[in-house]
N, C-alpha and C positions, 0 to 999 in steps of 0.2 A: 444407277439412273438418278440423277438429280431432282430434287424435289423442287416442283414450279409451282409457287402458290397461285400469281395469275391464270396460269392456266388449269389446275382444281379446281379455284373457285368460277371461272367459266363453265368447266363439264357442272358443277354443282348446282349450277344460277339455271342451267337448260335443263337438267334433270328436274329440278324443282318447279319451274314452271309449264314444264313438258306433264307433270304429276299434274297440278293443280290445271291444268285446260281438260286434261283427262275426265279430272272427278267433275269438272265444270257441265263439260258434255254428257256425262252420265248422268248428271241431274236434271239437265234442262236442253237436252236434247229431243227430248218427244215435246216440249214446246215451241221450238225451233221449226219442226217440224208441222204444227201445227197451224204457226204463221205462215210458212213456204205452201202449205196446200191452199190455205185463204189466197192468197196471192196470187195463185195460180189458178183458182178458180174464176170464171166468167163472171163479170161484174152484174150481169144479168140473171143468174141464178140466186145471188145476193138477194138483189133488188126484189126478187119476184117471194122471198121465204115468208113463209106465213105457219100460221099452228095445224100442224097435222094433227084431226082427233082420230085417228087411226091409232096414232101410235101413243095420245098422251088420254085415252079411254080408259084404258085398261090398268089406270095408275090407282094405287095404293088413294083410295078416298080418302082415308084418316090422316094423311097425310100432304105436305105441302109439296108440291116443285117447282122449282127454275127451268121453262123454255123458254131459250135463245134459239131460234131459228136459224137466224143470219150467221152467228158463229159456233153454231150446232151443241149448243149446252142443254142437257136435258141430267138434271140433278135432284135430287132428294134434297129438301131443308130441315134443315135440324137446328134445334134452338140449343145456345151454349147453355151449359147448368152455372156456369160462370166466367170470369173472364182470363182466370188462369191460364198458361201457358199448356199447360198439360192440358185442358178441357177444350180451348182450342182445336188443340193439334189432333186430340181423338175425332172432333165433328167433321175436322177438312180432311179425312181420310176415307170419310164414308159420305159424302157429299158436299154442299155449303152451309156457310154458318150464318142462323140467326141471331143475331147480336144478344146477346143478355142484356135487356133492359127497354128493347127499340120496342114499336107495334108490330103485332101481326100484320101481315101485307091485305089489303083490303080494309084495315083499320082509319082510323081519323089517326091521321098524325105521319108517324115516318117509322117502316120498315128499316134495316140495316141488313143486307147481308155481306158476309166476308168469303172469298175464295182465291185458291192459289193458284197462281201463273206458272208454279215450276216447283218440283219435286225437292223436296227438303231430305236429308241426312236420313234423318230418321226414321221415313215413309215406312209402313211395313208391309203395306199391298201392293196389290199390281199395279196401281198405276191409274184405277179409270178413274179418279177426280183429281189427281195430281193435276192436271193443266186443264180446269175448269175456264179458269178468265185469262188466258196467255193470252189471248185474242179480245178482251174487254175492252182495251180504247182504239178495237175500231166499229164500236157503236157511233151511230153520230145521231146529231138531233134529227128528231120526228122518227128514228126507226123504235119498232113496236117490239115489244117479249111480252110474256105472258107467266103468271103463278098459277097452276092448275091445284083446285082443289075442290073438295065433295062435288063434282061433277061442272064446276065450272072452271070459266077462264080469266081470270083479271086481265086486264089491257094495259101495262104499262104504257110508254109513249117517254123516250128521253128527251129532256130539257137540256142538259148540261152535260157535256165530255170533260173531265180536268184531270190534269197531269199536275199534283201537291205536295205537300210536306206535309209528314200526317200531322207535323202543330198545322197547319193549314186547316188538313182534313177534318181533326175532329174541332176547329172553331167553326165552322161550315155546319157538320151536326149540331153543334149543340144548339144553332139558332130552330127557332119554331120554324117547322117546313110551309111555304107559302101556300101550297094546296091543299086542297081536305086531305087526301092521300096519296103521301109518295113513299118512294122506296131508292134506297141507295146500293150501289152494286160496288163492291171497293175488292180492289188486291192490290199486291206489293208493285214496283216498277223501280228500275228496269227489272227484265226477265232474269231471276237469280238472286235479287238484292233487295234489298230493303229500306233503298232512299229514299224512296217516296210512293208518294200512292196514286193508280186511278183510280177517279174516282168519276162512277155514273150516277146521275137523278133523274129520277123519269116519276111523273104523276099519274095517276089511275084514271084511265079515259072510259072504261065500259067495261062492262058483265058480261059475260055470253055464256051459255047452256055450252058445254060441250054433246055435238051431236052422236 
């Protein structure tokens, strides 16, 4: 049988990219997924999401979290010990990340948190914070989330949806934030890659007891 290079290097160029959609789906499949139930949910049950203190009562007091209603995020915040790679990757495994160096959320100034839209290589849990923010820019302005802590509820409110370059992103942070207190919500984009970032800003409209 005679040796065809055109046709190897065809079986080879399918196999190759037949691999790489594979590992693609494996990683960013359950955020996929994530999008297609938004989607498909009633644009009226969206609309209607508010903070359940049922369910964010019973949270670890000494601790901070992230409720998203609207695209059902309910996280543990954890502050990075730095900004390395490795310190990173350990926070966004076990919930989201407080920026090393930003304010605490309810502070004078600007919170940062970070979180992942899609499951990375070297994930080594199940999976329940891998796709925190896959669903992050479809917040829009005026929808509400909340940071539950020692028994209360911060009120976020977003100002701003942007889709940037993290040179964008982080010249956008370093300016001083125009309200007494805001907080930024940032992950990768597109879903899998790392060219650019959303990025949300939403200022602190009210306090409330959790009942």
């Amino acid at each position: 049988m005679l040796f065809n290079p055109k046709k190897e290097i065809t079986i080879f160029s399918i196999i190759f990219l037949a691999s790489i959609a594979l590992v693609y789906f494996f990683l960013n499949g359950g955020a996929y997924s994530e999008i297609l139930k938004y989607e498909l949910s009633p644009d009226s049950l969206r609309a209607e999401a508010s903070a359940d203190d049922k369910l964010i009562s019973g949270l670890n007091e000494k601790n901070y979290y992230l409720y998203i209603p609207k695209i059902e995020v309910l996280a543990p915040v954890i502050p990075f010990e730095d900004t390395s790679e490795k310190s990173v990757s350990a926070v966004l495994e076990k919930g989201v990340g407080l920026y090393a160096g930003s304010q605490l959320p309810g502070k004078a100034g600007r919170a940062v948190i970070l979180g992942h839209s899609s499951k990375e290589t070297w994930y080594h849990r199940d999976g329940q914070y891998a796709y925190n923010f896959a669903l992050l820019d479809k917040l829009q302005n005026g929808d509400e989330f909340y940071m539950v802590f020692e028994g209360k509820k911060l009120i976020y409110k977003v100002f701003s949806n942007s889709i940037l370059t993290p040179e964008k992103t982080n010249e956008i942070l370093s300016q001083t934030p125009k309200g007494d207190s805001e907080i930024a919500l940032i992950t990768c984009w597109p879903i899998g890659f790392a060219l650019k970032r959303v990025l949300i800003q939403a200022e602190l409209v009210r306090v409330e007891k959790i009942k």
